[in-house]
Wavefront OBJ file of the C-alpha trace (Angstrom):
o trace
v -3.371 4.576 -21.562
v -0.365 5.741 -19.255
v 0.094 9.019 -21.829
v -3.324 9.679 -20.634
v -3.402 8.798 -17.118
v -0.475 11.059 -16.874
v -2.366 13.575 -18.503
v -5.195 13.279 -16.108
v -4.237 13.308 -12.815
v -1.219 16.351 -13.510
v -4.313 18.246 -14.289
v -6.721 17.421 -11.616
v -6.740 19.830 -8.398
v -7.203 18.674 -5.050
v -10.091 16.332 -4.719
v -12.622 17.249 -2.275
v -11.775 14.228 0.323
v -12.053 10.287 0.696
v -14.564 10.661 3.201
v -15.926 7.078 3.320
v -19.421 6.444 2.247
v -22.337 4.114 3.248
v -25.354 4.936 1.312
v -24.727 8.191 -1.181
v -27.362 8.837 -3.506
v -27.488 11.991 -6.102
v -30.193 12.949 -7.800
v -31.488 12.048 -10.708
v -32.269 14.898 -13.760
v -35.828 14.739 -14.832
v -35.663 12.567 -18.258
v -34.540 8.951 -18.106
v -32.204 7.228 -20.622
v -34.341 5.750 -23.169
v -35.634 2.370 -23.322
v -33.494 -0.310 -25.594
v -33.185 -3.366 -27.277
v -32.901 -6.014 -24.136
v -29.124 -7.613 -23.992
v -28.488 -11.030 -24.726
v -28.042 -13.871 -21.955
v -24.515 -14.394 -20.575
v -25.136 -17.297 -18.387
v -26.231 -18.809 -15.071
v -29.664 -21.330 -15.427
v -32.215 -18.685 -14.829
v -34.401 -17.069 -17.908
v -33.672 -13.373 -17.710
v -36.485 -11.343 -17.072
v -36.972 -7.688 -19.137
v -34.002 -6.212 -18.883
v -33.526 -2.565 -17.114
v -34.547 0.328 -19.400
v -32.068 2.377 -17.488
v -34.519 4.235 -15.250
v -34.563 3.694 -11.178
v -30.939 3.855 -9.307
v -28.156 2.078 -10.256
v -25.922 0.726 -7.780
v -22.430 0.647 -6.777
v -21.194 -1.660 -4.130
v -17.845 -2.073 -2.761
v -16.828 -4.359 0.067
v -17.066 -2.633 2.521
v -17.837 1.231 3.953
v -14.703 2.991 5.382
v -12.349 2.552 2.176
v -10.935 5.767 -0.220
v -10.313 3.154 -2.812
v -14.053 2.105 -3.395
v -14.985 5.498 -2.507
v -12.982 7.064 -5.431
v -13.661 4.740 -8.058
v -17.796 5.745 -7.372
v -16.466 9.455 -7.668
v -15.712 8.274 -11.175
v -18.569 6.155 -11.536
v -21.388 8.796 -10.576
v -19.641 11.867 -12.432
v -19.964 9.031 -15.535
v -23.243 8.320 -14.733
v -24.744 11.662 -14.175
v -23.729 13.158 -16.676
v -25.591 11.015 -19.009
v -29.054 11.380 -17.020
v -28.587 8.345 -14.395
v -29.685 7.989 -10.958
v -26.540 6.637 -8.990
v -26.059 4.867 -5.449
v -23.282 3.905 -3.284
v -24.244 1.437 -1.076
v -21.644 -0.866 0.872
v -22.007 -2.697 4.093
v -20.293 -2.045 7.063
v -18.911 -5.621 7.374
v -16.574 -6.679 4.576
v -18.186 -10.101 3.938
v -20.162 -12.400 1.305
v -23.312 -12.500 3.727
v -23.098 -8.600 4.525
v -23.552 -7.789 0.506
v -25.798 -10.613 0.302
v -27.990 -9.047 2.378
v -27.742 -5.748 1.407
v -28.284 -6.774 -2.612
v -31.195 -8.696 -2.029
v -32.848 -6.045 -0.118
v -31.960 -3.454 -3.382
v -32.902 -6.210 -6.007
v -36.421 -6.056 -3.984
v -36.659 -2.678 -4.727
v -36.082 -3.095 -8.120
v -33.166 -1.434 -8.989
v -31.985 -0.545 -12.627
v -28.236 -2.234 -12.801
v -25.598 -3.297 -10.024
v -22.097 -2.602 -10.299
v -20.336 -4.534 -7.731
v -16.390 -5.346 -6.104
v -17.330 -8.807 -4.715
v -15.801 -10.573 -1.289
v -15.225 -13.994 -1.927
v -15.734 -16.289 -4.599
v -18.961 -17.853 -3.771
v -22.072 -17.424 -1.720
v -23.901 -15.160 -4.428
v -25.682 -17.476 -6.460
v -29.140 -17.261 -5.214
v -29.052 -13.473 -5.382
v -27.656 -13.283 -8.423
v -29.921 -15.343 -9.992
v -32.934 -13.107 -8.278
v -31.410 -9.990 -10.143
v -30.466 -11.744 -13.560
v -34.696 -13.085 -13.018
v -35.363 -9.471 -12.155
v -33.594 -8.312 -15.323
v -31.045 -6.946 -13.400
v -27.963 -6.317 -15.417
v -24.690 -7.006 -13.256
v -20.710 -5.653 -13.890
v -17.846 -6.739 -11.325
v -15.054 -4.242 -10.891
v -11.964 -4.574 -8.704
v -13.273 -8.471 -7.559
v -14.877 -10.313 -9.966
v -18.140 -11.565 -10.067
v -18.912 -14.812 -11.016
v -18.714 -15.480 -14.947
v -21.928 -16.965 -15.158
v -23.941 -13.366 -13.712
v -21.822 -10.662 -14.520
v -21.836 -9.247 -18.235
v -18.164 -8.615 -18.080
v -15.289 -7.828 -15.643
v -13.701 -4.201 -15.122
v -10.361 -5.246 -15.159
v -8.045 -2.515 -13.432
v -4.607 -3.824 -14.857
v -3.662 -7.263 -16.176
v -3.423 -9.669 -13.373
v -0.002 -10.772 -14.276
v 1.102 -7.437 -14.521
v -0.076 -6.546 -10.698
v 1.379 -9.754 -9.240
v 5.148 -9.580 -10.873
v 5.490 -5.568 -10.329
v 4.433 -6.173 -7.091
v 7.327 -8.960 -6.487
v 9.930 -6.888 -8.432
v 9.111 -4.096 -6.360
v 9.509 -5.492 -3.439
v 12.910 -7.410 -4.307
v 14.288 -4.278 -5.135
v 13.700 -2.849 -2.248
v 15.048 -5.440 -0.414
v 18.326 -4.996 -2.418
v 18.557 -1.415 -1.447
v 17.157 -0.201 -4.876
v 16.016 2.973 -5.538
v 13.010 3.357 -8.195
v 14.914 2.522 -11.613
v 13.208 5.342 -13.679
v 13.118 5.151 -17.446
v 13.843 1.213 -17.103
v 11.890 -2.323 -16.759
v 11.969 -3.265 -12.731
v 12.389 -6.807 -14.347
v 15.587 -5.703 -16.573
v 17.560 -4.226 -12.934
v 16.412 -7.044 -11.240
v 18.039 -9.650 -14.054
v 21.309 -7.691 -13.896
v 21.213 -7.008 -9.889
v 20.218 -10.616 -8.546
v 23.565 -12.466 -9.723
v 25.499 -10.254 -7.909
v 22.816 -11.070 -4.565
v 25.146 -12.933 -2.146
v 22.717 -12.662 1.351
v 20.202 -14.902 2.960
v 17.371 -16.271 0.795
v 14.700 -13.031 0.496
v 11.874 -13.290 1.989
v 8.768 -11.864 1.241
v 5.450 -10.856 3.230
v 2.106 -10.847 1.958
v -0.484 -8.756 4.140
v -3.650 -9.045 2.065
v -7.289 -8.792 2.233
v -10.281 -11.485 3.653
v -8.937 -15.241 3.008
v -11.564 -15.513 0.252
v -11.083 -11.813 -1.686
v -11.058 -13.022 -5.324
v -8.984 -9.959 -6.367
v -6.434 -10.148 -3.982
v -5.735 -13.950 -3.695
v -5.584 -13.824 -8.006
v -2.939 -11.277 -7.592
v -1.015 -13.592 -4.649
v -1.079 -16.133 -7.453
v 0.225 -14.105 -10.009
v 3.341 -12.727 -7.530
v 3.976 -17.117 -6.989
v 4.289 -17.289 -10.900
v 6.516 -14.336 -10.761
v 8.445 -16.311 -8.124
v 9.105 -19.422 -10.184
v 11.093 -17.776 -12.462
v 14.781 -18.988 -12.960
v 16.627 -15.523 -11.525
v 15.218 -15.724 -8.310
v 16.288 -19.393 -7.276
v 18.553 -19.240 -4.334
v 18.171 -15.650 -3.917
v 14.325 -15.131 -2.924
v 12.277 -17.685 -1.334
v 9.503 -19.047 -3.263
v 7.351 -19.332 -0.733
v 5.214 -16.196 0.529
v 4.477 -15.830 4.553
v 0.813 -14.813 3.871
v -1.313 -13.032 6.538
v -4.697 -11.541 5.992
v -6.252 -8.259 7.741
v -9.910 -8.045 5.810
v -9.666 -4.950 4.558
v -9.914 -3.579 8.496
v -7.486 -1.331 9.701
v -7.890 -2.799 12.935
v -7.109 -6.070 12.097
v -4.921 -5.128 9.475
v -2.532 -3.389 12.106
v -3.129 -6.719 14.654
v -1.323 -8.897 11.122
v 1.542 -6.195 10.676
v 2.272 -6.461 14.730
v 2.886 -10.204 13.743
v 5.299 -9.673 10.743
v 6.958 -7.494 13.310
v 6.931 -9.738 15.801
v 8.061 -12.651 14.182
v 10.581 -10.857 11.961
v 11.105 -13.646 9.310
v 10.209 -11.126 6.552
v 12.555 -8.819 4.477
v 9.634 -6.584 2.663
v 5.704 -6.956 3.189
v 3.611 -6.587 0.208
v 0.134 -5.093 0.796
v -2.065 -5.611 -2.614
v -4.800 -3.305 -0.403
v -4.714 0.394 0.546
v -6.344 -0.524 3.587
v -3.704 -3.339 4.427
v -0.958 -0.919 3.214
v -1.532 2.108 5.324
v -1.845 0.125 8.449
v 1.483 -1.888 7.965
v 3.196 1.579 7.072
v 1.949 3.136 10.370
v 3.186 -0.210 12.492
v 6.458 -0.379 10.734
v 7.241 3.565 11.153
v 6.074 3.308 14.640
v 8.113 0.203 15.520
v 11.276 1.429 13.995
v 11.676 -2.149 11.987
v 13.995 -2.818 9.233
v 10.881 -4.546 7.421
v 10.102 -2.718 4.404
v 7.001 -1.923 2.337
v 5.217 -1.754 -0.684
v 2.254 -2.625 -2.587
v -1.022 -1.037 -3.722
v -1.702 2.663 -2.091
v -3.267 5.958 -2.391
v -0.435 8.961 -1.652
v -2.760 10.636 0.415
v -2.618 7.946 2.681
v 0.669 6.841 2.360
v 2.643 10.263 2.555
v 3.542 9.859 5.868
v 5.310 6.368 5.103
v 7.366 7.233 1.917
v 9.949 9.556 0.688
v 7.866 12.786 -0.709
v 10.914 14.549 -2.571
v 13.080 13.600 -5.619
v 16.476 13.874 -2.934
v 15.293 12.094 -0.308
v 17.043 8.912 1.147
v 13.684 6.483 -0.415
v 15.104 4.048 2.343
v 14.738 6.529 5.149
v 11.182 5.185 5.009
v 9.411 2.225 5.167
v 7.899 2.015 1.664
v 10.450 3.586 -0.832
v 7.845 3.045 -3.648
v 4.756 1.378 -4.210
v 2.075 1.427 -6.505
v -1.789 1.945 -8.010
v -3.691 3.276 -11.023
v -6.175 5.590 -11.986
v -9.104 4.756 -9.579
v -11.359 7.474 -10.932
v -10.991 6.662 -14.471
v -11.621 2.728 -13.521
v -15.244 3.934 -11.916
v -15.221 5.620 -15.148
v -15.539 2.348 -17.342
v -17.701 0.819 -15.076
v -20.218 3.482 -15.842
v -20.004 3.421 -19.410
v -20.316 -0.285 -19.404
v -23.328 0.009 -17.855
v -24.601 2.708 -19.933
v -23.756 0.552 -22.965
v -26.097 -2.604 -21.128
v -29.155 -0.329 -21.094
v -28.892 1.531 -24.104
v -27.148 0.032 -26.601
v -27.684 -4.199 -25.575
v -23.895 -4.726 -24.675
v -24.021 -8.032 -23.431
v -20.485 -8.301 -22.422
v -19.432 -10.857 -24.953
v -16.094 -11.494 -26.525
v -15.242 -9.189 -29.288
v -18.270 -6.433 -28.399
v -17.265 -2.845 -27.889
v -18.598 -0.105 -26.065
v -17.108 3.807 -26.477
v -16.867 5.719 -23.091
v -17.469 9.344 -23.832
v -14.684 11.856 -23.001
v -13.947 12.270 -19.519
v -12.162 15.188 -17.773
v -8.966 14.829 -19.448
v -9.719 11.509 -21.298
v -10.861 11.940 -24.902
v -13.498 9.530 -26.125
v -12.231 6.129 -25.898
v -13.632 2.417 -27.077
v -13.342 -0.688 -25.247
v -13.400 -3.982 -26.641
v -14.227 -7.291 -24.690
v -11.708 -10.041 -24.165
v -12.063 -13.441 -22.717
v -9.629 -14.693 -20.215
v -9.825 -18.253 -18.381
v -13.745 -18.616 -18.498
v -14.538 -15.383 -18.113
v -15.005 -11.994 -20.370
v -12.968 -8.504 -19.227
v -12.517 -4.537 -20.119
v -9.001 -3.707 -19.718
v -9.056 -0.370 -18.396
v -5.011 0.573 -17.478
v -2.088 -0.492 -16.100
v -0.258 -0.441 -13.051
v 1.521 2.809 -12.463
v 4.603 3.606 -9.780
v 4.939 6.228 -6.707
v 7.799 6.935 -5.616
v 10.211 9.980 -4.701
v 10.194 11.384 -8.004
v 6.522 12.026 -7.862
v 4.605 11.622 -4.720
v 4.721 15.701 -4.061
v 2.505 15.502 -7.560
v 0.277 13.094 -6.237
v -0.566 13.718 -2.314
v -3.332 15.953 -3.390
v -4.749 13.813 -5.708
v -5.235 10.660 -4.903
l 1 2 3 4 5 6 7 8 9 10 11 12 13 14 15 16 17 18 19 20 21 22 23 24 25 26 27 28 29 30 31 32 33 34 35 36 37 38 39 40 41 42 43 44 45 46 47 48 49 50 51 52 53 54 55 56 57 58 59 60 61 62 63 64 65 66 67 68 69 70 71 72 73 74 75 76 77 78 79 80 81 82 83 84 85 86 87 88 89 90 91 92 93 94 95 96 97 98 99 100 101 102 103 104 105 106 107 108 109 110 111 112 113 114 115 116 117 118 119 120 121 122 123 124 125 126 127 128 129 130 131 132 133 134 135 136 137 138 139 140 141 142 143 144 145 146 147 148 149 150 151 152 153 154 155 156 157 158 159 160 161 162 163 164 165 166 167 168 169 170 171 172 173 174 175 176 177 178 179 180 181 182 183 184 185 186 187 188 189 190 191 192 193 194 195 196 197 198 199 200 201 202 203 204 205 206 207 208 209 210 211 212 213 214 215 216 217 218 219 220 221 222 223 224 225 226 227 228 229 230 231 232 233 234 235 236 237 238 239 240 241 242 243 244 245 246 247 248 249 250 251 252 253 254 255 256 257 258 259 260 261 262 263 264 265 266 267 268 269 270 271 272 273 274 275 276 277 278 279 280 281 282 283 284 285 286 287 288 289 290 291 292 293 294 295 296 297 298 299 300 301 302 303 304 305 306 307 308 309 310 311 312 313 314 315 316 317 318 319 320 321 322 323 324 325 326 327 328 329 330 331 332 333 334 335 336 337 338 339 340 341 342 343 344 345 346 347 348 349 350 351 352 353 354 355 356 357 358 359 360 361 362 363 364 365 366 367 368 369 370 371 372 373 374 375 376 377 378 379 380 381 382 383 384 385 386 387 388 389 390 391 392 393 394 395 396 397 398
């Protein structure tokens, strides 16, 4: 997956810009997909209705309006989607809340639309709408915050959670320790031969995340306090993460990173959010702290906070390397999943597969479902590192 991720974004050209987006809608070409075979129940105590023969909009919601990471990932879900004859949607409130999409859903599900593909913000507070679109025959995919198990066919899962939360802590330890971005090795393998040698105050380490309630965020915080029960960091890094939350508003994400600042108990914040990310990088820079940086965000955003040449001092700013994936591609996924729903009866279950057509660089891939905790997932990458040796690549494309 990296091989092609590399492959991908090397030979993409500028994009045309993250402008954010409330309501986008393209057009749809004159013949509808076909009807098909209705997929199977997946859960929840409502009988399905008919499912969606694929004709009428289909929907993508993120959490909120204002963001280049939802933004980009419909840029991959629309270019999917129509290119196979679909009618696509972006529609995402202005208010990053459960009640704000609840609204906003059951006002679409009235309207009868063909599927939603949705980033949720929280963990509950969905039931009765979800139920009115799984009635409705509405089928429904979570990407980037899950859904719960018992509406959703299946999760698009942008990277293992594991994975996120313990590159994310490695990351940020190293940078602590003064480490540049150990190229060609495992983060974990430096840090194993590095900590012994750690002789300072306990490490401590920031957490500026989303809302309180953001499944995909607080799963990753969990994952990062596995990471931090592991033998090599006793004595050397704190177990414990100072955790503060910003919503996914620049606003309020800047009000949080004014705190770590204040309060300096911190050695390195880690934002799992672009939003949360680009507003800490902005308060550090501007309030000349020793605080460092890192965590999830796009280089466009994030160029004026990190080292943008292979000889550049990474430490002469205040996120020496952080990290993402291929946001585009992810959208990608989504689409095909839902293409598979209303064509082929994907259902979502363990062990079903999909294929996603080839896309831009990506040759024709298939997908197999996997279950995880109670739940059923597409993999679709891994996490992948920016840093000094590769930003100038990047700035322009992501």
């Amino acid at each position: 997956m990296m091989k092609k991720f590399l492959a991908l974004m090397l030979s993409v050209s500028m994009l045309a810009g993250l402008a954010a987006c409330g309501s986008k809608e393209t057009e749809a070409p004159a013949e509808a997909p076909a009807q098909t075979e209705a997929p199977a129940e997946t859960g929840g105590d409502a009988e399905p209705a008919a499912p969606s023969d694929g004709s009428g909009k289909h929907i993508f919601m993120f959490k909120s309006t204002g963001n280049s990471f939802g933004d980009l990932m419909y840029e991959g879900y629309s270019e999917y989607m129509n290119a196979l004859g679909y009618e696509t949607e972006y529609d995402s409130p202005a208010e990053t809340t459960v009640a704000a999409q609840v609204q906003m859903l059951d006002e679409l599900i009235t309207q009868g639309v063909a599927s939603i593909t949705i980033s949720t913000n929280g963990d509950t507070g969905y039931d009765e709408v979800f139920e009115k679109a799984k009635a409705a025959g509405i089928p429904i995919i979570s990407i980037d915050s899950e859904a719960s198990v018992n509406y959703r066919l299946a999760h698009i899962n942008q990277a293992e959670v594991q994975d996120i939360g313990s590159y994310l802590v490695q990351a940020a330890v190293l940078i602590t320790l003064g480490i540049d971005y150990p190229e060609g090795k495992e983060m974990e393998d430096v840090l194993a031969e590095e900590l012994p040698n750690y002789s300072g105050d306990e490490i401590v380490l920031g957490v500026l995340s989303a809302g309180v309630d953001t499944p995909v965020q607080n799963s990753w915080i969990a994952a990062m306090e596995v990471e931090l029960a592991k033998d090599m960091y006793k004595g050397k890094v704190s177990p414990n993460l100072d955790k503060k939350y910003g919503n996914d508003d620049f606003q309020e994400s800047t009000t949080q990173a004014n705190a770590f600042v204040a309060e300096n108990k911190v050695d390195c914040i880690i934002s799992p959010t672009t939003v949360g990310i680009a507003a800490a990088g902005q308060v550090l820079k501007e309030a000349g702290s020793e605080i460092k940086l890192t965590g999830l965000g796009l280089p466009s955003e994030m160029q004026g906070f990190m080292p943008l040449k292979a000889d550049d001092d990474a430490f002469a700013s205040v996120c020496p390397y952080m990290m993402l994936w291929d946001v585009i591609h992810l959208g990608a996924v989504a689409g095909a999943a839902v293409d598979a729903a209303v064509t082929n009866g994907w259902t979502g279950a363990e062990g079903e597969t999909f294929t996603m057509a080839a896309f831009r660089d990506y040759a024709e891939e298939e997908y197999t479902v996997y279950t995880q905790n109670d739940g059923t997932f597409v993999l679709a990458g891994t996490p992948y590192i920016f840093y000094k040796g590769n930003m100038a690549e990047w700035i322009n494309v992501l």
